[in-house]
C-alpha positions in Angstrom: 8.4 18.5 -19.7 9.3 18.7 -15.9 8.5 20.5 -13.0 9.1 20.0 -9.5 6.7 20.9 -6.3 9.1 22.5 -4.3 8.5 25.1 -1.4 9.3 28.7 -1.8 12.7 29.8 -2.3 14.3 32.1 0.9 16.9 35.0 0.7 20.0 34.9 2.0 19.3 37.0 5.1 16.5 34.1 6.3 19.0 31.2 5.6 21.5 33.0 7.8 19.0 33.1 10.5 17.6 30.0 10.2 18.2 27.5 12.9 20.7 24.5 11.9 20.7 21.0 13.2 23.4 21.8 16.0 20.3 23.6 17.3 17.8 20.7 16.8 19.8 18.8 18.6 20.1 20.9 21.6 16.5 21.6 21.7 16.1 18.0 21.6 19.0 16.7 24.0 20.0 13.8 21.2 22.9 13.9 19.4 22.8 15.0 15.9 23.5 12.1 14.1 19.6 10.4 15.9 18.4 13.3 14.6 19.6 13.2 11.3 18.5 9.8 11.5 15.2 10.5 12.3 14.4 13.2 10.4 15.8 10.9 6.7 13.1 8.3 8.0 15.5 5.5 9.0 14.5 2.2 10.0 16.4 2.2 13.6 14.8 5.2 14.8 11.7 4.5 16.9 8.5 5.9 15.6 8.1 8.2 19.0 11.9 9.7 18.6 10.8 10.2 14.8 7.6 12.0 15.4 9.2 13.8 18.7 12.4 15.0 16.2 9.9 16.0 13.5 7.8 18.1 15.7 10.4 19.8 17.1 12.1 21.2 14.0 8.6 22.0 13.0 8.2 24.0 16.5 12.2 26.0 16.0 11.5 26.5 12.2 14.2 24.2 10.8 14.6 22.9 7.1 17.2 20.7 5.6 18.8 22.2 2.8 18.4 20.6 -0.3 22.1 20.7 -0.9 23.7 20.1 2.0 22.0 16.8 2.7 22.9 15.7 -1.1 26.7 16.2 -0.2 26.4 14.5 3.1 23.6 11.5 1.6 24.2 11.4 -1.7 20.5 11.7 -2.3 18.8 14.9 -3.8 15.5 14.0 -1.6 13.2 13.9 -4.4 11.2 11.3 -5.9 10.0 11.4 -9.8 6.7 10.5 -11.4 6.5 10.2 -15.2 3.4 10.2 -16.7 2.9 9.1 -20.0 0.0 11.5 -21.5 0.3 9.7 -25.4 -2.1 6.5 -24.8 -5.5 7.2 -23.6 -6.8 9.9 -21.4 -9.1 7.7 -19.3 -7.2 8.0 -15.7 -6.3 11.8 -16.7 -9.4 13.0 -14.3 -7.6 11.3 -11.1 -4.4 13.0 -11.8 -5.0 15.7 -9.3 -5.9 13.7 -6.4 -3.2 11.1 -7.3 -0.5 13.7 -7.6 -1.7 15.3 -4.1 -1.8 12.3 -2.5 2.1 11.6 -3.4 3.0 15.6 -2.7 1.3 15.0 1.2 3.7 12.2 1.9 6.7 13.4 0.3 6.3 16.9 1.9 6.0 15.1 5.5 9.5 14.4 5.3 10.9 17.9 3.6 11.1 15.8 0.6 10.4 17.2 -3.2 8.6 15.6 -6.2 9.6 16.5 -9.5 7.0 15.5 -12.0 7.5 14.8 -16.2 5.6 14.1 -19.2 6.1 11.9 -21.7 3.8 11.0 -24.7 5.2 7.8 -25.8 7.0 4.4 -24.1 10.0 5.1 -25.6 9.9 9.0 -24.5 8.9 7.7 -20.8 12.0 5.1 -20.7 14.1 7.9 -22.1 12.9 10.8 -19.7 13.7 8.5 -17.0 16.9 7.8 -18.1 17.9 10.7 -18.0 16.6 12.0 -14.6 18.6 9.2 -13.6 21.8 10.3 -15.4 21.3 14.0 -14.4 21.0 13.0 -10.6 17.0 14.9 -10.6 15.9 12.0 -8.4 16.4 9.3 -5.8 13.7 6.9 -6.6 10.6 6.5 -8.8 6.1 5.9 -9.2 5.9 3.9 -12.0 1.8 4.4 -12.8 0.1 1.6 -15.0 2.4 -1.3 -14.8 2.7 -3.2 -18.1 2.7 -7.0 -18.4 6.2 -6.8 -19.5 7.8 -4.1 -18.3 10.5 -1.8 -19.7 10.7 0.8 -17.0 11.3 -1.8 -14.5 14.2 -3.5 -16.2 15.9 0.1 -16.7 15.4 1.0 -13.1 16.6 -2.7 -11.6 19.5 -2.3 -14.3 20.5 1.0 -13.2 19.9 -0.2 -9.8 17.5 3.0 -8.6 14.3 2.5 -6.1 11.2 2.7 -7.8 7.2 1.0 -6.6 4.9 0.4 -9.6 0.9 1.2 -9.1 0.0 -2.4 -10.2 1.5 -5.8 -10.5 3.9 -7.2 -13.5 4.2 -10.2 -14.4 7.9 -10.9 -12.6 7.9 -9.4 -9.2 11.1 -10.3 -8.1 13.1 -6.8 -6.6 9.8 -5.2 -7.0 8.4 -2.9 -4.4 4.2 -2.3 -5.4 1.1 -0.7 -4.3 -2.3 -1.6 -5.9 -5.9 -2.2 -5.7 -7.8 -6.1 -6.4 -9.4 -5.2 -9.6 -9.8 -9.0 -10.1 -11.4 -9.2 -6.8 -14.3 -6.4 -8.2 -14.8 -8.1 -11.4 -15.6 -11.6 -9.5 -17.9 -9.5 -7.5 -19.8 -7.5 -10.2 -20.4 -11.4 -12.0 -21.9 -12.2 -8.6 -23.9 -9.7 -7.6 -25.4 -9.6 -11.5 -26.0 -13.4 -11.3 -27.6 -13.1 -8.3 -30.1 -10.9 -10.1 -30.4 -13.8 -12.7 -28.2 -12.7 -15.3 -27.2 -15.9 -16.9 -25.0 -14.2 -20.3 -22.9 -11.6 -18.6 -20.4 -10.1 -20.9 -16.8 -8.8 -20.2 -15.1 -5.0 -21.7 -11.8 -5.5 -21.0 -9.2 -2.7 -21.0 -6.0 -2.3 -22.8 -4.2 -6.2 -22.8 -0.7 -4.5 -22.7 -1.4 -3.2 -18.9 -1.1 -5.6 -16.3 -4.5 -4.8 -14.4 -6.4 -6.0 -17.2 -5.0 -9.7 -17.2 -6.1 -9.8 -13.4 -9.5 -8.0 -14.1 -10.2 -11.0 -17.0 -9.2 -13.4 -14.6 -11.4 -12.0 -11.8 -14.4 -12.1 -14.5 -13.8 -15.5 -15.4 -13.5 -17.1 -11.5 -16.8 -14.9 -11.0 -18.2 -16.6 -13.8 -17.0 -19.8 -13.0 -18.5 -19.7 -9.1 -21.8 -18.8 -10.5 -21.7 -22.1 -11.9 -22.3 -20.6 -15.7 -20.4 -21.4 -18.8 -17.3 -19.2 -20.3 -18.7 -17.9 -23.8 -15.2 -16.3 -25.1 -17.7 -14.7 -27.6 -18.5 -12.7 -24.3 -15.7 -11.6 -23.7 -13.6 -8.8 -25.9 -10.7 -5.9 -24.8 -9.8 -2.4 -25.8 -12.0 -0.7 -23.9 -10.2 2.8 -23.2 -12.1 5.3 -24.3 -16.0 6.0 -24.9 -15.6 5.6 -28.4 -13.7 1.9 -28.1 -16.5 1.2 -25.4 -19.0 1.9 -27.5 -18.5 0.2 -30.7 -16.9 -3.2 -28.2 -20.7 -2.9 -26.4 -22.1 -2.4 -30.3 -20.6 -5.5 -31.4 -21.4 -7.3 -27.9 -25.3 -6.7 -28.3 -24.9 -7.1 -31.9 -24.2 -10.9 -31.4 -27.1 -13.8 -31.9 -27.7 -14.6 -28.3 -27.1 -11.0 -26.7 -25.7 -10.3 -22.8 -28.1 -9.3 -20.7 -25.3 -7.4 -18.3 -22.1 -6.4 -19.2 -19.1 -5.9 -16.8 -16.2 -2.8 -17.7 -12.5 -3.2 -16.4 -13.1 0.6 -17.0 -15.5 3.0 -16.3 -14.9 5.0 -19.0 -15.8 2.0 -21.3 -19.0 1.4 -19.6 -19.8 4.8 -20.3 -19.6 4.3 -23.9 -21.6 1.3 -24.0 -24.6 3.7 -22.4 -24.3 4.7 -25.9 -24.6 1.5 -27.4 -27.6 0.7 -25.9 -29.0 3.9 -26.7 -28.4 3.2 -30.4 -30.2 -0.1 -29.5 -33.2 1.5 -27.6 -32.4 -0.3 -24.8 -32.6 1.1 -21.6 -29.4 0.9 -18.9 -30.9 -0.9 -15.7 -33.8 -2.0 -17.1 -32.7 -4.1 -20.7 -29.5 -4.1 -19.9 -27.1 -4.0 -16.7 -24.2 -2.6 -16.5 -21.1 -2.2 -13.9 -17.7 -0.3 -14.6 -14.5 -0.1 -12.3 -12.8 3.4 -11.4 -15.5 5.5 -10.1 -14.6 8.0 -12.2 -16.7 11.6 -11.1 -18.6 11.4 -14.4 -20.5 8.1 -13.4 -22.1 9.1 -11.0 -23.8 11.7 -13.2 -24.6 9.3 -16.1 -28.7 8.6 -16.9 -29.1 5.8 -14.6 -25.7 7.0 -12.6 -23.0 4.2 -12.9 -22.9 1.6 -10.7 -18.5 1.2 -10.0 -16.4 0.2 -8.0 -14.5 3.5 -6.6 -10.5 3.8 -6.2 -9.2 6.4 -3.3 -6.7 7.9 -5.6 -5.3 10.5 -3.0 -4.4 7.4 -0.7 -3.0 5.6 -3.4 -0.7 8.0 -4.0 0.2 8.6 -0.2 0.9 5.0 -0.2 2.9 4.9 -3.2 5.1 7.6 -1.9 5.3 5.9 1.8 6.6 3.0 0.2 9.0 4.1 -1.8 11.0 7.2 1.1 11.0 3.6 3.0 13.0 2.2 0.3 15.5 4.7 -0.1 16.0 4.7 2.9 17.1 0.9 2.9 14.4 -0.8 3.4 14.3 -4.3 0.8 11.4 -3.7 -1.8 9.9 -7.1 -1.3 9.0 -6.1 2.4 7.0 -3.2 0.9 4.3 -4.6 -1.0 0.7 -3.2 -0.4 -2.9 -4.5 -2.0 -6.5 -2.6 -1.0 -9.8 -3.2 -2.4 -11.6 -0.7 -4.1 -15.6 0.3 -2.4 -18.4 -0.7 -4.6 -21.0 2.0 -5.3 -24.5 0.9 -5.7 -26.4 2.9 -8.1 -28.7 2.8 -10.7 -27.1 0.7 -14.0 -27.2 -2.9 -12.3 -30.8 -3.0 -11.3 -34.3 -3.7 -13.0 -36.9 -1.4 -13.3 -38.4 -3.1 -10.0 -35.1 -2.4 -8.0 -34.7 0.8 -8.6 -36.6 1.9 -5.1 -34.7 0.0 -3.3 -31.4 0.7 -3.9 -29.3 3.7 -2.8 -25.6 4.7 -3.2 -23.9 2.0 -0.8 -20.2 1.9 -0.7 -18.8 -1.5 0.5 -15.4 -3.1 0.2 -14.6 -6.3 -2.3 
């Protein structure tokens, strides 16, 4: 399925009287091919002409049309975002905010983003195959980079613009926004081993994604600056839904010497091991800590709420978009490379009962 966010259509009559770029361009006193320039984002223009071009044609009511510039450009000014719906479900809830954040940027610069489903990783190579063979698109978001990664060999093959959400494991031509999970994990291991935790345990997600090779690795440096011994019994993966986070917490408090804290590459994982512990009658915060990663909405409502570390979703997808109108318009994708931290949020799971006063919701970069 795909559908594009497009503004509203006009009839003849308004196109007729809508003003044209000859009319920018007086208004402006540049010629029209700096405003062109401008108003397609290129590099040479100065920020200032961009923003002075850009409010102008805002101010006179003008609009690009969509066809016109694909003659003249060869570009169809719309990015493409396939999301593949046939995994797991546990980012579904930042969807909205992820997809806004992308339609803001885009729509700053009269651009258009057509959206598709897919429900499988063949489906999603094939979907964007052909959006690339039907001319749908000019460049691509490539959410939940893999480890080895099919979508970015088609679209360096077929030689299209594209920035992945993540990392892969050969960055070479690639063009990426993404957050340092690894750098929250190390800091969930610290903060519990500050509170004495000496057997903290490790939920990985899914090993197929990238993020969760940089999330292990950020567990085990934390691990290894608190000066404690790796237990790979500790540490286990396939953590992407409640279910899979409950029975992976199940079998971690099931073992002989049992952690005392566990540490969740995802939220949604940590949420099923609330369960776990409830089948243990042990209580979260008290017998057992727990810290998850996403700050998904539902964590924050969890009995003690979640202690996460929170992901701006709308400005991720901004800056995914930024990146990638920067490309297309000829900019080299190892120059656009972007990394953020995501803001812890102190809550309730990662305390004892005696802490529990003295903590509120703090939100603090790692």
């Amino acid at each position: 399925m795909t559908f594009s966010l497009r503004a509203k259509s006009v009839t003849k009559s308004q196109r007729d009287k809508r003003p044209t770029i000859n009319d920018l361009s007086r208004a402006l006193g540049l010629s029209k091919g700096t405003v062109s320039r401008a108003l397609n984002d290129y590099p040479d223009i100065s920020p200032v002409t961009k923003q002075r071009v850009r409010a102008k044609a805002e101010e006179i009511g003008y609009r690009a049309l969509s066809y016109a510039q694909a003659i003249k450009t060869g570009q169809v000014r719309a990015i493409g975002l396939v999301l593949n719906l046939g995994n797991d479900n546990a980012h579904r809830p930042f969807l909205t905010n992820f997809i806004d954040g992308i339609s803001r940027a885009v729509s700053r610069q009269n651009w258009t983003l057509t959206v598709a489903t897919a429900n499988s990783e063949d489906d999603e190579l094939s979907t964007l195959s052909r959006l690339i063979a039907e001319h749908k698109v000019d460049g691509f978001i490539l959410p939940r980079s893999r480890v080895d990664d099919g979508r970015v060999h088609l679209l360096k093959a077929a030689k299209v613009p594209f920035v992945i959400f993540g990392r892969t494991a050969d960055m070479s031509g690639v063009s990426n926004f993404d957050i340092r999970g690894e750098s929250a994990m190390q800091a969930s291991v610290s903060l519990l081993a500050n509170k004495g935790h000496r057997r903290i345990a490790f939920i990985n997600g899914g090993k197929e994604y990238n993020y969760s090779h940089l999330r292990e690795q950020g567990y085990r440096d934390g691990i290894t600056q608190a000066g404690l011994d790796i237990d790979e019994a500790l540490i286990v993966s396939g953590g992407i839904t409640k279910a899979a986070g409950q029975r992976l917490g199940a079998k971690l408090l099931g073992l002989p010497q049992p952690p005392t804290a566990i540490v969740c590459a995802l939220d949604i994982a940590a949420l099923g091991v609330y369960r776990a512990a409830a089948d243990k009658g042990l209580e979260i915060g008290s017998d057992l800590a727990v810290i998850g990663y996403d700050g998904l909405p539902e964590s924050e409502f969890a009995s003690p709420p979640l202690t996460t570390f929170s992901v701006d979703m709308r400005l991720s997808g901004e800056q995914l978009a930024s990146l990638l109108l920067r490309q297309i318009n000829g900019e080299q994708p190892e120059a656009l490379r972007e990394l953020m931290d995501a803001q812890l949020m102190q809550r309730r799971s990662h305390c004892h009962r005696d802490d529990h006063e003295s903590v509120s919701t703090d939100t603090s970069s790692v």
